[in-house]
Structures are given as structure tokens and as C-alpha cells.
C-alpha positions as CSV (number, residue, x, y, z in Angstrom):
1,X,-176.9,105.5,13.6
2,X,-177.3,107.1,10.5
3,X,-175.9,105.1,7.3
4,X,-173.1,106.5,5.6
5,X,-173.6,106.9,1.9
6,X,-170.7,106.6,-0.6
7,X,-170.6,108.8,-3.2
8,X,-171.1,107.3,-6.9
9,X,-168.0,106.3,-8.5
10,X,-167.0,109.1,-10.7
11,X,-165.5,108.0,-14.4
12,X,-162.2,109.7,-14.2
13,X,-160.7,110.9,-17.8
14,X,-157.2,109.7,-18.3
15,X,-154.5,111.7,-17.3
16,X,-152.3,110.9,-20.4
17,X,-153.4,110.9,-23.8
18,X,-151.0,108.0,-25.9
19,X,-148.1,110.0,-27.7
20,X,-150.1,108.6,-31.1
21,X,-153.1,109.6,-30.8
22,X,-153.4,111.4,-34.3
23,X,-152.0,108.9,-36.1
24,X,-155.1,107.0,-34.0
25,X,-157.4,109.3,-35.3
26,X,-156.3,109.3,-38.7
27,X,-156.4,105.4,-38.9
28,X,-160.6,105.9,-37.6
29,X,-161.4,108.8,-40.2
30,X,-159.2,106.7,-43.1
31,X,-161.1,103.4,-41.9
32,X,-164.8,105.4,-41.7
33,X,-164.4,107.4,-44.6
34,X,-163.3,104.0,-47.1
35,X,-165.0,101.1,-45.0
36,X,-162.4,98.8,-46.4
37,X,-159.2,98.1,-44.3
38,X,-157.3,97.8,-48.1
39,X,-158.2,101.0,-49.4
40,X,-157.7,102.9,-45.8
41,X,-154.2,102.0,-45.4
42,X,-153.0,102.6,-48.9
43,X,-154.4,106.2,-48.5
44,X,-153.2,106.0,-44.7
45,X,-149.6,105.1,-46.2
46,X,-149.8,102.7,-43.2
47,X,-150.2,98.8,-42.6
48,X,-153.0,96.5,-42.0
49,X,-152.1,95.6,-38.5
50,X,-151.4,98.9,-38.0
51,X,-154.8,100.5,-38.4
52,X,-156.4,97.5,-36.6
53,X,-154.2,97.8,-33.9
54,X,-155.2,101.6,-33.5
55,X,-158.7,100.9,-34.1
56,X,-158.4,98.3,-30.8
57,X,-156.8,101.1,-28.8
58,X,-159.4,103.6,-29.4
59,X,-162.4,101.2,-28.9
60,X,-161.1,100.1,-25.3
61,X,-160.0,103.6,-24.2
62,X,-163.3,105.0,-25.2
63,X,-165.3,102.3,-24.1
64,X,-167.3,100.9,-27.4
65,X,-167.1,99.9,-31.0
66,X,-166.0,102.0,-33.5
67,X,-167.0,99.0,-36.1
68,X,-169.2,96.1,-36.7
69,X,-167.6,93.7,-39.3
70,X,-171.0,92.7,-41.7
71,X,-170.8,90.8,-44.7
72,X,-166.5,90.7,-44.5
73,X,-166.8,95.0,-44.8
74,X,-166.4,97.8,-41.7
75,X,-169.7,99.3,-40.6
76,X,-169.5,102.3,-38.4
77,X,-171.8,101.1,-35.1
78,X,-173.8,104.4,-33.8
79,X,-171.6,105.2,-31.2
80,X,-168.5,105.3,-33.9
81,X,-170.8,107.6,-36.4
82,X,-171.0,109.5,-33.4
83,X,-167.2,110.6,-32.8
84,X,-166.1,110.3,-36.7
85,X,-167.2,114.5,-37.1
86,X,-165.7,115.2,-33.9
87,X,-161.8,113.2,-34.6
88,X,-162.0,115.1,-38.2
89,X,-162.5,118.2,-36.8
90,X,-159.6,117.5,-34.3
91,X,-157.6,116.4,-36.7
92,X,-158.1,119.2,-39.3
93,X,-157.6,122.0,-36.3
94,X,-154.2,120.2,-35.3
95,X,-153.3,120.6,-39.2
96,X,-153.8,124.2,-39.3
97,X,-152.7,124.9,-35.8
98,X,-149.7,122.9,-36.3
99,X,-149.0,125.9,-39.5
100,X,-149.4,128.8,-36.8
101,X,-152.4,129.4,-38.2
102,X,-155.3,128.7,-35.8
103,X,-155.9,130.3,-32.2
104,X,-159.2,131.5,-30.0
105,X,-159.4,135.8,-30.0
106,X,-161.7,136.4,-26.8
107,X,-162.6,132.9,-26.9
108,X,-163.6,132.6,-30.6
109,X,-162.4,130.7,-33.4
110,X,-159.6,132.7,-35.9
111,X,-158.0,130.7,-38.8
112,X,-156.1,132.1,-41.6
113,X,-154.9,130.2,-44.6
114,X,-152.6,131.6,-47.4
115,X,-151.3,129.6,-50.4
116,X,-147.7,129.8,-52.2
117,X,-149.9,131.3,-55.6
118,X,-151.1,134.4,-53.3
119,X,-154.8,132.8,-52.2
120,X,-155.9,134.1,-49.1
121,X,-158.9,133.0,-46.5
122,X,-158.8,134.7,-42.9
123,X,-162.4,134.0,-40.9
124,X,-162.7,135.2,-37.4
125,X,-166.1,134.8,-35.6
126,X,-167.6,137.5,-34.2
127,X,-169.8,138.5,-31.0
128,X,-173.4,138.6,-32.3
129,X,-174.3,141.5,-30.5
130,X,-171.8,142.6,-33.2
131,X,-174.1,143.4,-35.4
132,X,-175.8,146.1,-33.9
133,X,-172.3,147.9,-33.9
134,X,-172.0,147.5,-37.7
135,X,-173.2,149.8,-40.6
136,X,-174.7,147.3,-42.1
137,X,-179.0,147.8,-41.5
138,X,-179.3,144.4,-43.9
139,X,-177.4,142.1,-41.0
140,X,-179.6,144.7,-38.1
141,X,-183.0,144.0,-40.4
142,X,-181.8,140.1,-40.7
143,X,-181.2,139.5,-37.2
144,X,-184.5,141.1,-35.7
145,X,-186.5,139.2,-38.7
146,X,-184.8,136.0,-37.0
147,X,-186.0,136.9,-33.8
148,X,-189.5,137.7,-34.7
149,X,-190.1,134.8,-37.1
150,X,-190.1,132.1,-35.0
151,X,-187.5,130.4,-36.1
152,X,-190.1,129.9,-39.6
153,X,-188.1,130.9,-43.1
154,X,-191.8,131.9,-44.6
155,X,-192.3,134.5,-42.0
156,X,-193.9,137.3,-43.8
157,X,-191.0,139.5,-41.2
158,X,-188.6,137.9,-43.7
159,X,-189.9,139.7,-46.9
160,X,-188.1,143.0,-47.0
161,X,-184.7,140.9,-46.4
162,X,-185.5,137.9,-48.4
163,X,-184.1,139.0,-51.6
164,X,-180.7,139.8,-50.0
165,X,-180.4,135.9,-49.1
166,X,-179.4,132.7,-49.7
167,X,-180.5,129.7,-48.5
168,X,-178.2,126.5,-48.0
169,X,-179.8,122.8,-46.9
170,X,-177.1,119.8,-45.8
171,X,-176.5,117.0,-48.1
172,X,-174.2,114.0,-48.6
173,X,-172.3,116.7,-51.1
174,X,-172.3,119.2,-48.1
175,X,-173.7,122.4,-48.2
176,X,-176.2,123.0,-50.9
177,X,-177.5,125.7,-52.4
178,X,-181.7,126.3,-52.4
179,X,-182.2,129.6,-53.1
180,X,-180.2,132.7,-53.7
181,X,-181.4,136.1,-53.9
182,X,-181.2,138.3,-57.0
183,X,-179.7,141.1,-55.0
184,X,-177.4,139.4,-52.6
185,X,-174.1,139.4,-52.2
186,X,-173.5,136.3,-54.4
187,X,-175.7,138.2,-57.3
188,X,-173.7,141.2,-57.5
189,X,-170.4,139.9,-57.2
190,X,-170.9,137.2,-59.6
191,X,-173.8,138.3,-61.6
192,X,-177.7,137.2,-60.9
193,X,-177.3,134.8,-64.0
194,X,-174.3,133.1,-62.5
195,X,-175.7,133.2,-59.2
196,X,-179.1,131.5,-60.5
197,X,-176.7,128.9,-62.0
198,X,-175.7,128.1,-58.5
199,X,-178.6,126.7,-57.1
200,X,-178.0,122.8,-56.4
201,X,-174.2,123.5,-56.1
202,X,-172.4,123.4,-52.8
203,X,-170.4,127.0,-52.5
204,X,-168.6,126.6,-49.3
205,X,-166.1,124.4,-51.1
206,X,-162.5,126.0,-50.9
207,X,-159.3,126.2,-53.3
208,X,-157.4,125.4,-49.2
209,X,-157.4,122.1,-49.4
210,X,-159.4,119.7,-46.6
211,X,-158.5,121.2,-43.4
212,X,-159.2,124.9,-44.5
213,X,-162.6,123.6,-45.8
214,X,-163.4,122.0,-43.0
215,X,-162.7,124.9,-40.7
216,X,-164.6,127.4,-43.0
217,X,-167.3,124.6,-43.0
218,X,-167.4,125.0,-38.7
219,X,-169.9,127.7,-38.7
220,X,-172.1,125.8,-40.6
221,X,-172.2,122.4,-38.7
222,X,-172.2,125.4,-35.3
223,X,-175.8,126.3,-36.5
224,X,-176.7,123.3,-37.8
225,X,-176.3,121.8,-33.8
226,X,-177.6,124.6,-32.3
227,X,-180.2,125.9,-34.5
228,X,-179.4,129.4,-33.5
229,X,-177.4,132.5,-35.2
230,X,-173.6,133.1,-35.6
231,X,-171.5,136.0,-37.1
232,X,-168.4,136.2,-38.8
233,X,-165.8,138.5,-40.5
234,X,-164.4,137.0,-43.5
235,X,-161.6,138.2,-45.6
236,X,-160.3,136.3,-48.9
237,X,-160.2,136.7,-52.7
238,X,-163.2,136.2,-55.0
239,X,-162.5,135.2,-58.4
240,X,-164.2,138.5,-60.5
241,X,-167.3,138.9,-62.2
242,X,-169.4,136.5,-63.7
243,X,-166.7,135.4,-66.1
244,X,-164.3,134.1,-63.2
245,X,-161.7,136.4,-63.6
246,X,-158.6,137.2,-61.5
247,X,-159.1,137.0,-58.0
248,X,-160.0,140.4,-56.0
249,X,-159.7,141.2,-52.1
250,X,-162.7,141.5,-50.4
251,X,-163.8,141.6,-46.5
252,X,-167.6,140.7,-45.5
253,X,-169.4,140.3,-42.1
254,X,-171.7,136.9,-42.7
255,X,-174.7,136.7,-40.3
256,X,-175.7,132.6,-40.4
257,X,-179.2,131.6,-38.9
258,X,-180.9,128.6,-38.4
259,X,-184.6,128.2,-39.6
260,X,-187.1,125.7,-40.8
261,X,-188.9,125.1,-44.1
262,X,-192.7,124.4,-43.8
263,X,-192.2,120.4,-43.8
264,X,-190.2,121.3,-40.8
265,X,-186.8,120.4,-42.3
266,X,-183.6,122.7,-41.2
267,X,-181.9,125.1,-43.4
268,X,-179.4,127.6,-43.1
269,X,-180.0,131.5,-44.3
270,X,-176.7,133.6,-44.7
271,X,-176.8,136.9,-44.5
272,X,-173.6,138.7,-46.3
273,X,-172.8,143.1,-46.1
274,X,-169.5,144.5,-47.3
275,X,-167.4,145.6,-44.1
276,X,-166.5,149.0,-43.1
277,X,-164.2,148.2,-40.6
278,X,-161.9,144.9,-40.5
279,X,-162.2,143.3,-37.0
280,X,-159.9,140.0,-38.2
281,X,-157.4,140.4,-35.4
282,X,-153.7,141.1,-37.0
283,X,-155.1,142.5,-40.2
284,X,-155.8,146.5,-40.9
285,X,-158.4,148.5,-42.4
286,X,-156.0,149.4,-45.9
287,X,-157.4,146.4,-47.8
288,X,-160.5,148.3,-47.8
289,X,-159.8,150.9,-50.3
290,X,-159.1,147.3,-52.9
291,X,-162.3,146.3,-52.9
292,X,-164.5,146.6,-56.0
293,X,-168.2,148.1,-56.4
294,X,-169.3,144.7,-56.9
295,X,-169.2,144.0,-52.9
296,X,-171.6,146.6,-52.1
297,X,-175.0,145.9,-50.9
298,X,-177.6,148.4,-51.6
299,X,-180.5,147.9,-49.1
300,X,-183.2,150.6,-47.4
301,X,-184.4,149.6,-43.8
């Protein structure tokens, strides 16, 4: 007779999440950003047993240790370094969602953010094969120079694009600035001597507020995992000129890649062209006829 194998015991996700869970996740991100339980629940606005108490929860739901306890001071373990990105992320969507302001269009991300002073920041990611319906020959010429360079930023196929880039590498400070292009998008909006001033300066830092930031950030950390390229549709308010002055519409489709430097260390090249056409779902093409000369990008295939 032929032995009857069980199947392996499945792990089985719970089928209820607590009611708290955010105020969960907020007590990890407070308790990993500060390492000290003090500082963490006077920014929490919470209590010491509190945060340990949720701290408990989380560890035994998810099955390890958020924190080791060294020297009398929290340490995040590996496995809590882990899920910190993740939790803030969660946390920062439910904050925007919770506004109205954050839904999936065709399975992509759309957030929109719009302050009481008249600030505006819509992003809506697009499908890459996007690009080859655009106007835009820079994002066509970028996107086949990806494909052809091996995933190599010195590729010779980069040289007729290079000068319409910029080049971003992670830090502790976020996303920095390497290299920008004297006729990029950046240089003519702002002017190449402001934009040269921006080298070693992280740029994707917004007047939104955390959870906009973080959002706007997503495309980043996207092609940072996946070492591949994304496409999005931006449409916000750019302070004018190279003297900062008042803020002015504009609308720009943003081609990110991933590549490598010659040590072999990751960057990030983004790719900016003026839209023709607004493809944020909700919004309409009339903005258009707002935006300024600066926006345009002059380049010859």
C-alpha cells in the first residue's frame, strides 16, 4: 500500500488585522526612527507602556524582533530594518488616502496633494510603452540608450542624451544630486548656474509635508529595487527662474532608469520633456497654455 503523504502545513495569514494597527505602526516607525523609548513617545503623543505594548504585539504577530535592547538603547535587529520602509510607506499612503487623495488608475499609483496657500503636486505613473506614444524623441532617445547600454551610465549610446540628464545616487539625506545637465530640464527652468549649484543637494524634497514626500519619493525607491525603468506624468508648481520667484504651473512626463557607475554602484538617471498632452486622470489639457518657455526642451534625435 502506497503511503499517504500530508501536505506541508501552510502558514495561514490572519484573517483579522487588530482595529490599531496604525497606531501599531506608528509606535515602530516613532521607536526606529528615535531609538529611544523617551523621545518616541513624546513625538508619539503616547505612553511608555504604550509603545512597548505595541512593539510586543507586532513582534509576536509577525513572528520576530523588531528590537534588540544594547547598551540600555533600541537597536533595530535585521528583520525589523527590514519592515521599517515598508510600515512607513503604509502609513504615509493611509494618510493621503484617508484625504481622498490616493487611488490605483489601471493599476498604477495616482496621488494628488493641494495646500490651503494654492501649492499643487498631482503624479500619476504611466505605462512605459508610454513613451513611444509621446512627442517627446529625448524620453524615445533615453529609453532605447537604456536598452542598448547595458544597464552601464558610460555607455558611449548615452552621449547624445547625456546633457539632457541628471543623475541622482541614495544617501542618508535621500536622494542626491551627482550630475545635472546644462541643458536639462532643471537648467532651463532654473538656470544652468542655479542648477550647477545643485549638485550635492537632494531635489525630491517637497513643500507637502512627509507623506506627500514620501509618495513622490515611491518611484525612486521602485527603481532603486528593481533596477529597471519607470515613467510618470507630473503636474505641480515650480518656483520661477533662477531667482525663486512666484510659483508657475507646469506638467512633465519623467522617464526614471536604473544604471550603474563604473565601481559598479547604482544610480538613478531621470529623464524630464514638457507634456503635450496631460494624462493625470481628472485633470484637462487647459493648464497647458500656462506654462512658460522655460519648460521646453530643445533636443534633435
Amino acid at each position: 500500500m502506497n503511503k499517504i503523504v500530508e501536505p506541508p502545513t501552510q502558514m495561514v495569514l490572519q484573517t483579522e488585522t487588530p482595529a490599531l494597527l496604525s497606531e501599531m505602526m506608528r509606535s515602530f516607525t516613532g521607536l526606529a526612527r528615535t531609538l529611544n523609548l523617551s523621545k518616541a513617545v513624546a513625538e508619539l503623543g503616547s505612553t511608555r507602556q504604550t509603545v512597548r505594548r505595541h512593539i510586543d504585539q507586532l513582534e509576536e504577530a509577525m513572528g520576530f524582533k523588531l528590537f534588540e535592547i544594547e547598551d540600555r538603547r533600541y537597536v533595530l535587529t535585521e528583520a525589523g530594518a527590514r519592515a521599517l520602509a515598508p510600515a512607513q510607506v503604509l502609513l504615509d499612503q493611509g494618510r493621503v488616502w484617508y484625504s481622498g487623495q490616493f487611488e490605483y488608475v489601471g493599476g498604477m499609483l495616482k496621488f494628488s496633494y493641494e495646500s490651503e496657500n494654492g501649492w499643487i503636486y498631482h503624479q500619476q505613473q504611466q505605462p512605459v510603452s508610454t513613451v513611444w506614444q509621446l512627442e517627446s524623441d529625448l524620453l524615445k532617445a533615453a529609453l532605447k540608450a537604456w536598452a542598448a547600454s547595458e544597464g552601464e551610465l558610460e555607455s558611449e549610446v548615452f552621449a547624445k542624451v547625456r546633457p539632457h540628464i541628471m543623475v541622482y545616487r541614495e544617501s542618508t539625506d535621500g536622494w542626491i544630486v551627482v550630475e545635472v545637465g546644462e541643458e536639462s530640464f532643471y537648467s532651463n527652468w532654473f538656470g544652468w548656474a542655479q542648477a550647477r549649484s545643485s549638485v550635492g543637494r537632494n531635489l525630491t524634497q517637497l513643500p507637502g509635508g512627509d507623506a506627500v514626500a514620501s509618495l513622490a519619493d515611491a518611484p525612486f525607491q521602485d527603481i532603486r529595487v528593481s533596477e529597471g525603468v519607470r515613467v510618470d506624468q507630473v503636474l505641480t508648481k515650480l518656483p520661477s527662474g533662477a531667482d525663486g520667484g512666484s510659483f508657475r504651473p507646469v506638467v512633465f512626463d519623467r522617464l526614471l532608469m536604473g544604471l550603474t557607475l563604473p565601481d559598479g554602484s547604482p544610480v538613478i538617471v531621470a529623464v524630464v520633456d514638457r507634456a503635450c498632452k496631460v494624462r493625470i486622470s481628472g485633470m484637462g489639457d487647459e493648464i497647458l497654455k500656462e506654462i512658460p518657455d522655460e519648460a521646453r526642451i530643445d533636443f534633435v534625435n
